[in-house]
N, C-alpha and C positions, 0 to 999 in steps of 0.2 A: 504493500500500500504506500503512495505517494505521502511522503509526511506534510503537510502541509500547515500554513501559518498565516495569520490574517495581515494585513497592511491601511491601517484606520487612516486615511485621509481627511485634512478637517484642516477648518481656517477662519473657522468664527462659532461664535456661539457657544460657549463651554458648556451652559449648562445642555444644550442638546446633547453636545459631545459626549456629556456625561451620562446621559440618559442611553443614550447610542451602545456607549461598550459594558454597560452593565447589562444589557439585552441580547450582547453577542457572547458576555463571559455567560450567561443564564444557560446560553445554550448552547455555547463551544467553550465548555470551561477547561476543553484539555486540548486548545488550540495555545496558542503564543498570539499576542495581538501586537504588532508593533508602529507607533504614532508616526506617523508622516505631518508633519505643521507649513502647511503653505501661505500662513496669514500674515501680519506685517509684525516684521522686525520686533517690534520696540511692545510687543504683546506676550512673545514665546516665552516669556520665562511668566508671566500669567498664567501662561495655559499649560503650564510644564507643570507649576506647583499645584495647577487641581485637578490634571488628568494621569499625572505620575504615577497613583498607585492602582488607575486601571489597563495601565502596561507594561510591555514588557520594555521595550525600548522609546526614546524620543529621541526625535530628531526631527532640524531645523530644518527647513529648501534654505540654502544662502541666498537663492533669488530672492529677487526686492519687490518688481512688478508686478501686482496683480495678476492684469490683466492677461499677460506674457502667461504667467502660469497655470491660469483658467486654460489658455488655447495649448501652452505646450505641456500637458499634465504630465506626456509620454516622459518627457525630459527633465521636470519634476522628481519623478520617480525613479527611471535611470539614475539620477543623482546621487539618491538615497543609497542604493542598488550599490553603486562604485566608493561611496565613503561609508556607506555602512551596513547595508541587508546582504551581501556577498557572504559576510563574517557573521552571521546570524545561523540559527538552527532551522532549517525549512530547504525542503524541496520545491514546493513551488508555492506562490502567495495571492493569495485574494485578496484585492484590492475591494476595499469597503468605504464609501463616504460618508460624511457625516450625517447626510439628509438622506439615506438607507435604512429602512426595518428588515431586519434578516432575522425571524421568529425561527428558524432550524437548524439544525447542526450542518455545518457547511459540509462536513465528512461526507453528509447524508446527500446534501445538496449536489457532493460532486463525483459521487460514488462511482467508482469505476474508471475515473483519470487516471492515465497512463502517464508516466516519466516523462518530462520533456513536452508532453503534449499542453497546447494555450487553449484558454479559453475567450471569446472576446462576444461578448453580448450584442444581439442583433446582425450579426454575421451574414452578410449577402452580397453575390455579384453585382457589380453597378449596374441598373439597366438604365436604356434610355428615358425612362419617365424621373427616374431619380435622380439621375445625373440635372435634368434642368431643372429640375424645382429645389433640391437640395443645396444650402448656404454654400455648402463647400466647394460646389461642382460646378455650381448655375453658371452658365454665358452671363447670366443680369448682373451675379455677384462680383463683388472688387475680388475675392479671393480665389475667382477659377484661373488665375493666371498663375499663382500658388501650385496647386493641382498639375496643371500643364508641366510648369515647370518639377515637379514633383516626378511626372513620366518621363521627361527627359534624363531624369536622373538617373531613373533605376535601370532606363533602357540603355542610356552609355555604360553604367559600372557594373549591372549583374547581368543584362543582356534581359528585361525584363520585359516579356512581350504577350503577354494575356491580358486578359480583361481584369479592371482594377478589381477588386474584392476591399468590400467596406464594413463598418460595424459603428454601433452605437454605444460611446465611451460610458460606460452605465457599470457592469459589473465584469471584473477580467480574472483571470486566475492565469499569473505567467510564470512557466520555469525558471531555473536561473538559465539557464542555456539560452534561451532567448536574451539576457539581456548581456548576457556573453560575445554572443552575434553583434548585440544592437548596440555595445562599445566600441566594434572596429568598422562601424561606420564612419564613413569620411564627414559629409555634408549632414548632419543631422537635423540640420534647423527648415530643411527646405522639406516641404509638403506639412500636413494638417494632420493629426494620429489619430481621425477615425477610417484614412485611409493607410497613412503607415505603415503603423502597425501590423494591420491583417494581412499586406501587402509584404512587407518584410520578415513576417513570421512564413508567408508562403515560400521566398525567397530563400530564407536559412534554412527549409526542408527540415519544418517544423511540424507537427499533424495537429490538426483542430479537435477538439473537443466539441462536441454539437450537441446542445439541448434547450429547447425550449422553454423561454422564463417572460412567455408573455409582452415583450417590447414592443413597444409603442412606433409603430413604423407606417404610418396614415389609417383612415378609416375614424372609426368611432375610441376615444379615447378615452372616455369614462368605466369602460371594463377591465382597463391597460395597467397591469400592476406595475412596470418600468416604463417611466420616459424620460428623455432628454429634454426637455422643453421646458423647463420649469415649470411646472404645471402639476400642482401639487395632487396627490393623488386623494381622491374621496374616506372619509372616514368610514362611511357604510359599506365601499368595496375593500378596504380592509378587512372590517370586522365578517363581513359577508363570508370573505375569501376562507379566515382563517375558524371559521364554523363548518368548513365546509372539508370533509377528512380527503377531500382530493383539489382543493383550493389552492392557489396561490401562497407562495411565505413571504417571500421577498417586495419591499416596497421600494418604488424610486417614485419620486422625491417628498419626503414627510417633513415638515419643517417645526411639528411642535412634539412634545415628549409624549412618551406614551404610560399606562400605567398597566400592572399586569390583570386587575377589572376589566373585564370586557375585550381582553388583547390574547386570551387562553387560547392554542389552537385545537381542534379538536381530533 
């Protein structure tokens, strides 16, 4: 079995945060949770002294820029990854946000992962409908030249000639091996990592993990336990999902605490 270990990303809000990993130690109490801090500077020892004793490690992103680190989270993490989860205890790590409810043991969640194999939430070939309505791909968007030049990339240095393959940065669980690979990249700053990613794990002949956790990928959003979109997900399809013994565990994105009244799954 793949030993695995969580990776709590968070960058505001302590008291969530702390609402957060008391709901993941409930139920992955014999995982390793280790703090990823991407908030500003001049807060992290704030948030060090009231989430320290619900981890195992903290650590800071030396990044400064918000904004930067919202879009390159990929490289956020890699950071951590090279100054400090390389030398940590774990085979491969699930990446958890702070605005996530994961009511199940991830063990359970990911049962069956193979060594080396990623998992990246939302995972699909770009088709054309996606590509032009999609922020990161769209003709309309400022950032499809990003993208462009992103293909140029992979197609001069790994000879990268397939159809892109995308995903939605929600919930991941990555080997170390992938980020093994994703250090001896050259150009790391060019393309967007919900393309990447899936793109560069196909690349280092890496195998995907595939399972279904509901992502919000058009259509009716109000059933959608994960989305992208800030779009905070309903309280009644919580409580719905997690009465229901083949429902839904996983929430994206919940932005107020939960209590364990009315949050029991059954």
């Amino acid at each position: 079995m793949v030993k695995l270990a969580i990776l709590f990303w968070f960058y505001k809000k302590e008291d969530i945060c702390i609402n957060r990993l008391k709901l993941l130690r409930k139920y992955n109490p014999d995982l390793e949770i280790y703090g990823l801090y991407g908030g500003p500077q001049n807060k992290a020892t704030k948030f060090e002294s009231k989430l320290s004793k619900y981890l195992d490690d903290f650590y800071v992103s030396p990044y400064r820029d918000p904004d930067w680190k919202w879009i390159n989270g990929d490289l956020m993490i890699l950071k951590w990854y090279e100054e400090r989860g390389k030398n940590l205890n774990w085979e491969s790590i699930v990446v958890v946000q702070w605005d996530m409810l994961v009511f199940e043991s991830l063990k359970e969640t990911f049962k069956g992962i193979k060594r080396d194999q990623i998992f990246l939430s939302g995972l699909k070939q770009l088709d054309k409908k996606t590509e032009l309505c999609w922020t990161w791909t769209s003709p309309k968007k400022k950032f499809r030249k990003n993208f462009l030049n992103y293909l140029k990339y992979v197609r001069k240095n790994y000879d990268f000639k397939e159809k892109p393959i995308i995903c939605l940065f929600i919930l991941q669980v990555f080997p170390k091996k992938f980020f093994d690979k994703y250090l001896e990249v050259g150009n790391k700053k060019v393309g967007m990592l919900e393309y990447k990613i899936p793109i560069y794990a196909k690349i280092f002949g890496i195998d995907f993990y595939k399972k279904d956790f509901g992502v919000h990928w058009g259509g009716n959003i109000k059933e959608d336990p994960l989305n992208a979109l800030v779009k905070e997900i309903d309280l009644k399809i919580i409580q719905k999902n997690l009465k229901d013994r083949k429902g839904w565990r996983i929430f994206h994105p919940y932005f107020k605490k939960v209590r364990s009244k009315g949050f029991e799954p059954s």
